[in-house]
Each structure stands twice: as C-alpha cells, then as structure tokens.
N, C-alpha and C positions, 0 to 999 in steps of 0.2 A: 508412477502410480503409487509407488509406498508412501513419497510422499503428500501427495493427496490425500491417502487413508488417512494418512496419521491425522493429518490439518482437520479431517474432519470428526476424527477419536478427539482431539484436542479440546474442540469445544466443549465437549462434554464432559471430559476428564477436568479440565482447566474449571470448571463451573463447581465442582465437587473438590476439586482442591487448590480453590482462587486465594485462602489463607495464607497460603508459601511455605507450611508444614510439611514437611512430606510425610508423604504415605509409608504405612507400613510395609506395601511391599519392593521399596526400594532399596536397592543391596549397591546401589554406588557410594561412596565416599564424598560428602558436600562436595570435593574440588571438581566431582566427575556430574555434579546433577546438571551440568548447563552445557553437556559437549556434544547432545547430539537430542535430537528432538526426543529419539527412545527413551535417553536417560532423562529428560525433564519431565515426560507424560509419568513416567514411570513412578517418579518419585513428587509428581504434582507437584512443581514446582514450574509449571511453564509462563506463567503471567510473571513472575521474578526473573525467568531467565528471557524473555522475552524485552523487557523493559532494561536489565543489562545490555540486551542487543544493541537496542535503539542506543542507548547512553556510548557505547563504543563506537556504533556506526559512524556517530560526529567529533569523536575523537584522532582520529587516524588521518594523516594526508597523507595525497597522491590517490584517494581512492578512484573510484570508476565510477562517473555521476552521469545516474539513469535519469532522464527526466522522462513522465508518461502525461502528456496532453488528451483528457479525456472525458466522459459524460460519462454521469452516475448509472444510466439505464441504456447505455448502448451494448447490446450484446456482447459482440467483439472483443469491447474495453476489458467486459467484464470477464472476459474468461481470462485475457491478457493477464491482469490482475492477477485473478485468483489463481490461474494456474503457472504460471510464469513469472510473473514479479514479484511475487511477496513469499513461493516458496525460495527461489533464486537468491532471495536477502535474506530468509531465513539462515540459510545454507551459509552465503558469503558476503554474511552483514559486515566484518571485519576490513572488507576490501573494496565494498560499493554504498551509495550512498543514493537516498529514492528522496527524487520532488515529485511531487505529484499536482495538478493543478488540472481541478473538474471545471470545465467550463467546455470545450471543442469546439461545435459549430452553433455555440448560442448567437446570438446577437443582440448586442445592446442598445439604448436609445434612452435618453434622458427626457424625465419628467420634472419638474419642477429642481428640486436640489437634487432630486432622486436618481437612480440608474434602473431602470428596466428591463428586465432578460425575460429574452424567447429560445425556448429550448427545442432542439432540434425533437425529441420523443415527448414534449408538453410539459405541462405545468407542474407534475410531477418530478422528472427530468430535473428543473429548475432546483425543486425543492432538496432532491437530492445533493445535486450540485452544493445548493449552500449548506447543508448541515455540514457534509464533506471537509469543506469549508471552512467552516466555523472549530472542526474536529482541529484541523491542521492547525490552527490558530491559537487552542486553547489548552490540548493535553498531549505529550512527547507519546503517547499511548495511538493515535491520529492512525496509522501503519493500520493495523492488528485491528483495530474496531472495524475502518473501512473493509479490509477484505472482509471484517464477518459479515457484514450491511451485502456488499458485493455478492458474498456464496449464498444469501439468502435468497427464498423464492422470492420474495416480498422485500427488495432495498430498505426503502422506507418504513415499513412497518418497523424492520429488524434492530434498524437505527438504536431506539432507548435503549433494548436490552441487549444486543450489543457492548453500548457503553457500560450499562453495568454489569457486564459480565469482563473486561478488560481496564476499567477504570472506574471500579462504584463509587470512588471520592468524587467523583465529577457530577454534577447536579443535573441532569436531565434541564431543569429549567435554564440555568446558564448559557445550553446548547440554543434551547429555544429564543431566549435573548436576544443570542447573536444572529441566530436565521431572519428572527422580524423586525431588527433593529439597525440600527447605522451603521453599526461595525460589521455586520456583514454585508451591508451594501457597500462600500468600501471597500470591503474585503473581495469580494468576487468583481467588482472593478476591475483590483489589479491583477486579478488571473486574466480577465479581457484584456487587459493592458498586456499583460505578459504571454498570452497567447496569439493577440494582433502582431506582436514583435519579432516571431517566430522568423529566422532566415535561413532555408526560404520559405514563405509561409506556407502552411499546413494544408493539405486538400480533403484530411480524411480523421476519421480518427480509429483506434490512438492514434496518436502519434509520438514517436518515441524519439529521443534524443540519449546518445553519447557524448560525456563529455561537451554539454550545450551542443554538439556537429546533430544534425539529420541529415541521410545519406540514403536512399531506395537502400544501399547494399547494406550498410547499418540497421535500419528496420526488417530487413529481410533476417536478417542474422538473428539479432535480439528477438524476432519473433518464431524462429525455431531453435535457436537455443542460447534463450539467454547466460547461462549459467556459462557454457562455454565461450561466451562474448566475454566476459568480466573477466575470467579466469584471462584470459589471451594479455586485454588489453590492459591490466594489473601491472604495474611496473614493478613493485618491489618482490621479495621474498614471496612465493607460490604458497599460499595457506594449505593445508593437508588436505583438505575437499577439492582442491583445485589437481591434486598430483596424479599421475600414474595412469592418467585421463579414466578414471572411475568415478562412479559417483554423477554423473553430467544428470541435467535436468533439459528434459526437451518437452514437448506441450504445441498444440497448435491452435487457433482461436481463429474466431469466424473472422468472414470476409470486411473489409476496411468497409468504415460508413461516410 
C-alpha cells in the first residue's frame, strides 16, 4: 500500500519538479537521491531517477525477464500493471527486466498492404494498444508513461499528458505519426506475430511469462507476488530489497479475460 501512495504522490510531485533540481526540502546527499522512492519524491528528482532505472535495467545480465502479454483497457492487465509490475521494477529494476507487448486477444486480418486489428474491448482498445506501441518503440521513457496512461480513469485521454509529464522532449505529434502511419502497423504486426508464437499459446490475458517459460504455477506466483518471484529466481548477488524477506510486494488483480 505504501507503495501505491507514493506512485500516486509521485505524479504530482514529479510534475512540480520534472526539472531534476531538487527541492529544497531534501536533506539526502546527491548519492542518496535515487535509493529509494522516498528519497527521489523528496528531493524531486524522480523522472532522473527513474530514467537511470530504465538505463541500468538493460545493463545487467542474468536478469529475471518478465514478459506481460496484454490489452490496453482490460481491467485485469490493468491493475496487474499498475499494481504489480511496474511497482515490482521500480523496486528491482536492477535484477529484472519488462517486455511488454499490448495486443492479447486482438485479431488480425489483412486489407490490402494493411494489417487490421479487432480488439477484444473495441476500437478504443485497438487505439490504446497502438499508442502503447508506438511508446515502446520511440522513447526508453515507454515503462513510466504507460502505467500513468494505465492508473488513469481515462487510458486514452491520459495518453498526451502523460507523455509530457515523463518525457516532454517527445512531440505528441510523433506518437500520433506512428499510431496512423505504417510504422505502427508494422509495429503491432509484430506483437501479433510475437503473441501468436506464444508456447503454449495464451488463453487469457495477461498473460505473463518468466524467463520467456509460462507455467499455470509461474502466473499464479507472479500474480500474487511478483516481487517475491524475482527475488527467488535472481541468480546472482540478493540486492538489499530482496534480503531478510522485508520489503515484498503483493497486489491481486481481477479475474483473467
């Protein structure tokens, strides 16, 4: 639950001090502003330390690779998301590493050169899906926007300012580009492509992947506690969030679609 508050203190704090200056009421030491969500709100500095996350998160091997197979407006996904996966990598970006790949039970069909998607929750749905999409594709920022799009009442609405609240160098129109333009039909292809391939293929969504394995007892895990999954199946050195079994992250999200 603490970390929930914070995530949602964050946007607001993060919005007021998206500069990377910190605040005058931070009493850590630069080395201490990125070691724990309190010291980055604190000192407004969470979009720098955030965007360090990502940058380390692809650095490190042997990590623990979550993959989430999923739709932009399925309820479910969406708490999975927000309440499970993207606090969980906040936590133990250092040790895991998130594909994410919106598409679940669309289905495709080709029109002329074109690819066609039908979304399982509509046209909306779709749209979601491709911005998502187009995120992943264009700014290493992709993470952090989508959950805010996801804890929003409104996904789509939330979308633009979103992005400029986590990456304002990125052009709104750019995003837009890609959703009505080739590269994002291309683009969502190959989540089709890459979510058709699934073995064994998927019946539900999310649908969650270790280590590319899906397993009933794998999704059952990861869907009550992720954080404890990671920590387990981490081979190297135990990062300090993972030790003394303190700290775990648990969360439960509605029934599979």
């Amino acid at each position: 639950m603490k970390v929930l508050l914070l995530l949602i203190g964050a946007v607001w704090l993060n919005s007021k001090y998206g500069s990377g200056a910190p605040s005058s009421s931070c009493t850590h030491p630069p080395a201490k502003w990125c070691s724990s969500m309190d010291s980055a709100i604190q000192c407004g500095v969470l979009k720098h330390c955030l965007e360090s996350n990502f940058t380390r998160s692809h650095q490190r091997e042997g990590q623990v690779q979550v993959g989430l197979y999923y739709e932009s407006l399925c309820p479910g996904c969406r708490l999975f998301l927000t309440q499970m996966l993207y606090p969980t990598w906040l936590l133990l970006n250092d040790i895991m590493s998130v594909t994410l790949v919106p598409y679940g039970n669309a289905q495709e069909t080709t029109e002329g050169k074109k690819y066609v998607f039908e979304c399982q929750h509509g046209e909306q749905e779709c749209l979601g899906n491709m911005i998502e999409t187009c995120l992943l594709n264009v700014t290493n920022m992709a993470f952090p926007i989508i959950y805010c799009m996801e804890s929003s009442t409104d996904v789509i609405k939330a979308a633009k300012s979103c992005v400029a609240l986590y990456s304002p160098e990125l052009s709104w129109k750019t995003i837009q580009t890609c959703v009505t333009g080739d590269q994002g039909n291309q683009l969502m292809h190959q989540n089709a492509l890459k979510t058709q391939a699934l073995n064994p293929p998927h019946k539900y969504v999310p649908w969650i992947t270790i280590n590319g394995e899906h397993t009933d007892e794998l999704q059952d895990k990861a869907s009550t506690s992720l954080f404890s999954l990671v920590c387990s199946m981490y081979k190297g050195p135990k990062p300090a969030a993972c030790g003394g079994g303190k700290g775990h992250f648990r969360g439960t999200y509605s029934p599979k679609e």
